[in-house]
C-alpha positions as CSV (number, residue, x, y, z in Angstrom):
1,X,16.4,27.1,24.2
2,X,16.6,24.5,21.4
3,X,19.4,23.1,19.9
4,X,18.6,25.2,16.3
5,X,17.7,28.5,18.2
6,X,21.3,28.2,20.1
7,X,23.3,28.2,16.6
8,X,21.2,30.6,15.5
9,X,24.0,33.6,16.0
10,X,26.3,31.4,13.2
11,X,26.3,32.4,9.3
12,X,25.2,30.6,6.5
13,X,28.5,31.5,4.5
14,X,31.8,29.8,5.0
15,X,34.7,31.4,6.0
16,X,36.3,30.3,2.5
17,X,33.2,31.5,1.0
18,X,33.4,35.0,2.7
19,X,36.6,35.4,1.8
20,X,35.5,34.4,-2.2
21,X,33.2,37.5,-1.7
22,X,35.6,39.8,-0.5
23,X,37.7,39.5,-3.2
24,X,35.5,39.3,-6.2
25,X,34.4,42.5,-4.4
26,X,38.4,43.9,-4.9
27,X,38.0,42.6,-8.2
28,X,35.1,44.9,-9.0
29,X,36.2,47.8,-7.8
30,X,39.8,47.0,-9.6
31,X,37.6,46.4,-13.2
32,X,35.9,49.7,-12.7
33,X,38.8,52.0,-11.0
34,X,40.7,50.4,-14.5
35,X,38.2,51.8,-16.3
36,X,38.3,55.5,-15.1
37,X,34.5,54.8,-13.2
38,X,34.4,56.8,-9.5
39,X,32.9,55.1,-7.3
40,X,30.1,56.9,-5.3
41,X,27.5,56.8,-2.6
42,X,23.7,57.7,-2.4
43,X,21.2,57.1,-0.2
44,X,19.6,54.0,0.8
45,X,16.6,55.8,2.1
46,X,14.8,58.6,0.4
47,X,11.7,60.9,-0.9
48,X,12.2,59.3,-4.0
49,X,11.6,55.0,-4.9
50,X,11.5,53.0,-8.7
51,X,7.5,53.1,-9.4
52,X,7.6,49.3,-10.8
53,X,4.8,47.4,-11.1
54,X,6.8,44.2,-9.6
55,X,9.4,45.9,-7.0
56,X,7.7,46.6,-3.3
57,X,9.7,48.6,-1.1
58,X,10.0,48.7,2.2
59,X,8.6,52.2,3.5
60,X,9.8,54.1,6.1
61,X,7.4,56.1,8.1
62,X,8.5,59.4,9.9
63,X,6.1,60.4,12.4
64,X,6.8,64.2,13.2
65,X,4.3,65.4,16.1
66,X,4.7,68.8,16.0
67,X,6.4,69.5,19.5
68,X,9.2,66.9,18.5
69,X,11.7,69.0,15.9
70,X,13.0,67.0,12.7
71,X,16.3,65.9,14.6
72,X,14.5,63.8,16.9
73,X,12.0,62.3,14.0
74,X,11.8,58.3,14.9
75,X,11.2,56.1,12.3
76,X,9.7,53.2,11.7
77,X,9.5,50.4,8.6
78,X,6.3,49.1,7.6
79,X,5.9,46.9,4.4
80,X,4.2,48.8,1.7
81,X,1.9,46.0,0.9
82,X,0.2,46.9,4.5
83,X,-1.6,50.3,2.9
84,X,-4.8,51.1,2.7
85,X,-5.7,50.8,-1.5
86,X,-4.9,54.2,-2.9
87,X,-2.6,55.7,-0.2
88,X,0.9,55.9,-0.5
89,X,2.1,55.8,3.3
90,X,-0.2,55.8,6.9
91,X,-1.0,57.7,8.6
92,X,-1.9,60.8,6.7
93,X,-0.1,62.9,9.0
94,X,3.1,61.0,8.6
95,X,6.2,61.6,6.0
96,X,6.9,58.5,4.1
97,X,10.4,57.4,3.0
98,X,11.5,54.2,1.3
99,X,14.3,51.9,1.4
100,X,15.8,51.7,-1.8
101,X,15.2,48.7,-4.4
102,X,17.7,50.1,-6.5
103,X,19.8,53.4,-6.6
104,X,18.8,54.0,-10.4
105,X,17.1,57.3,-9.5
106,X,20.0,59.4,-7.2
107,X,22.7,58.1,-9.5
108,X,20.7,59.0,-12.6
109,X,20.7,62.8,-10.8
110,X,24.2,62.8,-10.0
111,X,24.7,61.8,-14.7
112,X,22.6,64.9,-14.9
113,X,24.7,67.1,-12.4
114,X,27.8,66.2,-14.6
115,X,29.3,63.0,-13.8
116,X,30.1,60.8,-16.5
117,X,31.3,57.3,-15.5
118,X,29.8,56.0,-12.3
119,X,29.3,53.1,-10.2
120,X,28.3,51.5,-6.9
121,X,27.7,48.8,-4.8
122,X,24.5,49.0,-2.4
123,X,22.6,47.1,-0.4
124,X,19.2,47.3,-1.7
125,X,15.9,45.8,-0.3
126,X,12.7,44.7,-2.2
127,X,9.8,43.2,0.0
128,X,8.2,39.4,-0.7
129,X,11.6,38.3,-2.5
130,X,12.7,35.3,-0.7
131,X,13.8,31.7,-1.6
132,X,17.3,30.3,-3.4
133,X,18.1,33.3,-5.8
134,X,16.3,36.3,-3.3
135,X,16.9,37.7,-0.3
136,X,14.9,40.9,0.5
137,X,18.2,43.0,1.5
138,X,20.9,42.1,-0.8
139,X,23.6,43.8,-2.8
140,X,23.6,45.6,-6.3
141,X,26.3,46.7,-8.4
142,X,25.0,49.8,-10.6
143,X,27.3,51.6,-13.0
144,X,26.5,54.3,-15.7
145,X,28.9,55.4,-18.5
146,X,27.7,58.5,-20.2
147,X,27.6,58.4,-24.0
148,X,27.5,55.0,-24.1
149,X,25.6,52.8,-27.2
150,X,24.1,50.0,-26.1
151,X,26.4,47.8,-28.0
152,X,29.4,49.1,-25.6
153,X,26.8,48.7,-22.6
154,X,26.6,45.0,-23.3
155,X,30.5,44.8,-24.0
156,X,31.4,46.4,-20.9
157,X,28.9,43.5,-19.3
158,X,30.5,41.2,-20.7
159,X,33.8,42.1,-19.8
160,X,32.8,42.3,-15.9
161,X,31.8,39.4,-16.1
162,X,34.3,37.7,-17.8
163,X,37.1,39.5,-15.6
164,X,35.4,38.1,-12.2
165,X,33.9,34.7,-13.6
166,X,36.5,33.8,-15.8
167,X,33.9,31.8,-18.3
168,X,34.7,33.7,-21.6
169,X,32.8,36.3,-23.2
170,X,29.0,36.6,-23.1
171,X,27.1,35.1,-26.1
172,X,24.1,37.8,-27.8
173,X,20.7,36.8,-28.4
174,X,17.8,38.7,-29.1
175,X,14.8,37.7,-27.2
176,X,12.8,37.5,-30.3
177,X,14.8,34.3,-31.2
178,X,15.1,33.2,-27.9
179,X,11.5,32.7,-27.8
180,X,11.5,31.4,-31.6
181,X,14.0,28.7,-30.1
182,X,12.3,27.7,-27.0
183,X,9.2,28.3,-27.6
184,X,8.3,28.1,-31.1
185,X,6.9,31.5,-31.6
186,X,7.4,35.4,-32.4
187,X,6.8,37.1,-29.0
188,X,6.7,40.8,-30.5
189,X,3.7,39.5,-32.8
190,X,1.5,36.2,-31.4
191,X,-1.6,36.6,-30.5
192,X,-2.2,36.6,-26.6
193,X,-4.3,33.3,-27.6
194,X,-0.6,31.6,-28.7
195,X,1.0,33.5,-25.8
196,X,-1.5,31.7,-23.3
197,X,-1.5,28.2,-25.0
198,X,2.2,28.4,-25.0
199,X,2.0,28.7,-21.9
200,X,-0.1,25.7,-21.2
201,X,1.7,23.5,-22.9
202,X,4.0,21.2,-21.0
203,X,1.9,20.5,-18.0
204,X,2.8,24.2,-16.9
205,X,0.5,25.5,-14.7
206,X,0.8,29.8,-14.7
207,X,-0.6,31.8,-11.3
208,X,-4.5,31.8,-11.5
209,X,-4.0,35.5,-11.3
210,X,-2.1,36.0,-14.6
211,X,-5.2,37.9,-16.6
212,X,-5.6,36.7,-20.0
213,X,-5.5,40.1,-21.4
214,X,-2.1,40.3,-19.5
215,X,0.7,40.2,-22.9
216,X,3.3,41.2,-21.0
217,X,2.6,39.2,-18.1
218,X,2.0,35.8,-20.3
219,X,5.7,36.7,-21.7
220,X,7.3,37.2,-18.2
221,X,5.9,33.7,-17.6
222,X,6.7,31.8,-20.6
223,X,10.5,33.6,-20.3
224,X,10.8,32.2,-16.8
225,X,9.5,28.7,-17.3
226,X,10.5,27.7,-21.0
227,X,13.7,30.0,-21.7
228,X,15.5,31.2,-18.8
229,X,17.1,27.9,-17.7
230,X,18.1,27.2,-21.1
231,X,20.0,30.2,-21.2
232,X,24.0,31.0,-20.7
233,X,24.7,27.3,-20.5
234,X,28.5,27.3,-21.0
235,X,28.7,30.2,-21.8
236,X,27.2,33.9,-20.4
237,X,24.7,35.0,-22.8
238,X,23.4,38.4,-23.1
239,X,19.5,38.5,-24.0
240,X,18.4,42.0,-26.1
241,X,16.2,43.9,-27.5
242,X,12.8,43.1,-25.2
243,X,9.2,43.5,-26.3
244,X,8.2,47.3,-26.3
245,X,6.0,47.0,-23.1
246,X,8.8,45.3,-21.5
247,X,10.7,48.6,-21.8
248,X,10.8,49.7,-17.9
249,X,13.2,52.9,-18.2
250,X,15.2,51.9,-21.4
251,X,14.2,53.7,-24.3
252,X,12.3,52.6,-27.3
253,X,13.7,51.5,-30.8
254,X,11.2,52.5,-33.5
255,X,11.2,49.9,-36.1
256,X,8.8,46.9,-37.2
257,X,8.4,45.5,-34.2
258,X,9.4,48.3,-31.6
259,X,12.0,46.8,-29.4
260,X,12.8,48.2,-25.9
261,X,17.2,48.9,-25.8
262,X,16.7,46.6,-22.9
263,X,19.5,43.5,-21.8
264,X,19.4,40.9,-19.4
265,X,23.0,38.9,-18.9
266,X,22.4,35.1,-17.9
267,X,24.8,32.7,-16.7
268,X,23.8,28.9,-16.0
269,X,20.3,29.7,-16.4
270,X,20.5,32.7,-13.9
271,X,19.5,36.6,-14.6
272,X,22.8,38.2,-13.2
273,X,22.3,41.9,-15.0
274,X,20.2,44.0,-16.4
275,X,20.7,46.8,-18.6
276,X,19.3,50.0,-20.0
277,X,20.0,52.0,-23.3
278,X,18.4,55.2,-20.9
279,X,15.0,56.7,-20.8
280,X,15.7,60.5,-21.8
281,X,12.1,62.2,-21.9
282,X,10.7,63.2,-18.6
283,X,7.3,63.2,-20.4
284,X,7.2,59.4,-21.1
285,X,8.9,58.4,-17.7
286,X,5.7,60.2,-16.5
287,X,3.5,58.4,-18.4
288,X,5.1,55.2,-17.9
289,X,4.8,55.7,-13.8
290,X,1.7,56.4,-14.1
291,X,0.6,53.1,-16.3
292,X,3.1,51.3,-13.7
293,X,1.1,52.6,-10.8
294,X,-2.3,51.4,-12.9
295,X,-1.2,48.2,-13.1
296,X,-0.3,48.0,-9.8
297,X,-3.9,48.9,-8.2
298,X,-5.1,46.0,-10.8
299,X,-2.7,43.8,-9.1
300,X,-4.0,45.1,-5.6
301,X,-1.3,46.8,-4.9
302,X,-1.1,50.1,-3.8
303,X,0.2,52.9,-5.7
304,X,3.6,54.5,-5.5
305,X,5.0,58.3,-5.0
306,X,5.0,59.5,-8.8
307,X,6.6,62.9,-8.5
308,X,10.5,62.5,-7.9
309,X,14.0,64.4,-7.7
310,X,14.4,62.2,-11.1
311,X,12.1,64.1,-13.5
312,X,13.6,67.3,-12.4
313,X,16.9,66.1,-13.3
314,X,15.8,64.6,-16.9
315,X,14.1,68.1,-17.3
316,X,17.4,69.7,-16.6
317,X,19.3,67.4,-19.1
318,X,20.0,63.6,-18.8
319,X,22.6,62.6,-20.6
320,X,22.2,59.5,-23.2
321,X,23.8,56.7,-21.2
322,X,23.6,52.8,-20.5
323,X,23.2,51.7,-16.9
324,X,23.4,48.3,-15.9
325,X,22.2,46.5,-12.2
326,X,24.3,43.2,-11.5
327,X,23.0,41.2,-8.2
328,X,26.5,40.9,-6.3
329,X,25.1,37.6,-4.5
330,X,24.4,35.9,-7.2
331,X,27.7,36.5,-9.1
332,X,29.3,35.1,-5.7
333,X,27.0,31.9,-6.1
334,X,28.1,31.4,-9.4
335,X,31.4,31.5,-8.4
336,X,31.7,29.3,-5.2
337,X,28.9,27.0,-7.3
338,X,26.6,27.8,-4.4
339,X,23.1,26.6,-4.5
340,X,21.4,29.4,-2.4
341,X,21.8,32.7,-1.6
342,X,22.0,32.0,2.0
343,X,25.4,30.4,1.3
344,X,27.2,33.0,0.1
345,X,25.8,35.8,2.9
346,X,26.6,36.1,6.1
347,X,23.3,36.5,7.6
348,X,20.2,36.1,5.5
349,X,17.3,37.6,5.7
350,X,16.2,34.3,8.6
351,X,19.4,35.4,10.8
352,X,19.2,39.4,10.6
């Protein structure tokens, strides 16, 4: 045995660091318990997963021969990337289940069974995200607040992160300017021809597989390698109202240009949060699955479950609310100054 495969048991966290975690984790919990929010618990596998064209769960395959009863169902993960184009889980005569990559859709049920200030914190897993800032298991703190605008959405942000940072409170800036800063151009009206040489510019060299009738896609690039590190330097800055195709389950603004009632908080160049003024109609989070799931075959990816527990809670009556994702790791890297994730988790994805 080597040298590196006998210290292998060890984390990558310090002790001092560990201890950092724990209590920004008291902290939380204090902010939210403060703020009248119960803290509850749902599943971190189920029927249902986020249909996202950049999220790939983990699935969970069930294999039920039919003289073993339910109770004695074994499981077994398989990465969802591993399935045949255009089926959602193998075999065919297998239930699928997937590992959560967020519990947006069993807390959104429990808003439309009656609850009306909410949070969590959940480990969550997303397949192929590895590297300083990802970790394919990893924890997210999701809340909700009924009634909520989006203006108090972004306060409340700003006021977690504030209470656990200690680094004042968070800037605003709509994206629309941010680009017009950093970029030199109005990202809800350029033509994908400005988009693209914008792109170019700088000796910037975007994937080979970015289409060039791919707006939303050119955006996501230019966002991460002209504006994003530029962003909450100082101070936390809260980015707002994203391009309409950007929209993900936030609702639309109509307006001239239609903005999504979308916000992302940064902090020394890093996306900490994001939040959602919340989707309402069941209609258009059909639709919008179903364009999710389109873009995913393009991108050779298979298709995921469209039908969910979700719509026939949104059928029943979602509330208008803001709900808001913060990745826990991060916020503990930003606080011990840490330059990885692995530093501030015990056991990273390498040492599981």
């Amino acid at each position: 045995m080597t040298e590196r495969c006998a210290d292998d048991f060890r984390p990558t966290a310090s002790w001092e660091t560990l201890r950092l975690r724990a209590e920004l984790l008291r902290k939380l919990r204090e902010f939210f318990h403060q703020r009248g929010f119960l803290e509850v618990e749902t599943p971190i596998i189920s029927a249902d997963t986020v249909v996202d064209r950049h999220l790939d769960p983990f699935a969970i395959v069930a294999d039920r021969p039919a003289s073993v009863t339910p109770a004695a169902t074994m499981f077994r993960a398989v990465p969802s990337r591993r399935l045949p184009p255009g089926a959602h889980c193998p075999p065919p005569t297998a239930h699928c289940l997937w590992l959560q990559t967020s519990p947006e859709f069993a807390m959104k049920r429990l808003l439309a069974a009656g609850g009306q200030a909410i949070y969590q914190t959940s480990r969550v897993f997303r397949q192929a995200e590895q590297g300083a800032l990802h970790n394919p298991e990893f924890t997210l703190v999701e809340w909700y607040r009924a009634g909520d605008s989006l203006d108090e959405g972004i306060g409340r942000t700003s006021d977690l992160c504030e209470a656990l940072l200690g680094r004042g409170p968070a800037e605003r800036m709509s994206y629309g300017e941010a680009f017009a800063r950093h970029v030199g151009l109005d990202p809800h009206t350029a033509r994908i021809e400005d988009l693209v040489a914008a792109a170019r510019q700088g000796g910037s060299s975007p994937p080979e597989s970015l289409l060039p009738e791919d707006r939303d896609g050119w955006l996501d690039w230019l966002l991460a390698d002209r504006v994003q590190a530029r962003l909450g330097q100082g101070r936390p800055l809260v980015l707002y109202d994203y391009p309409a195709g950007q929209a993900a389950l936030a609702r639309i603004r109509p307006g001239n240009p239609p903005v999504a009632e979308r916000f992302e908080l940064y902090v020394s160049g890093i996306e900490l949060a994001n939040g959602y003024h919340e989707l309402l109609d069941a209609g258009e989070l059909r639709r919008r699955i179903a364009r999710a799931n389109a873009q995913r075959l393009a991108d050779g990816k298979p298709p995921l479950p469209e039908s969910s527990r979700l719509l026939a809670a949104m059928e029943a009556g979602l509330p208008p609310a803001v709900g808001v994702a913060l990745g826990f790791d991060r916020l503990v890297m930003l606080a011990a100054g840490a330059k990885t994730i692995a530093e501030v988790m015990a056991f990273p994805w390498d040492r599981a």
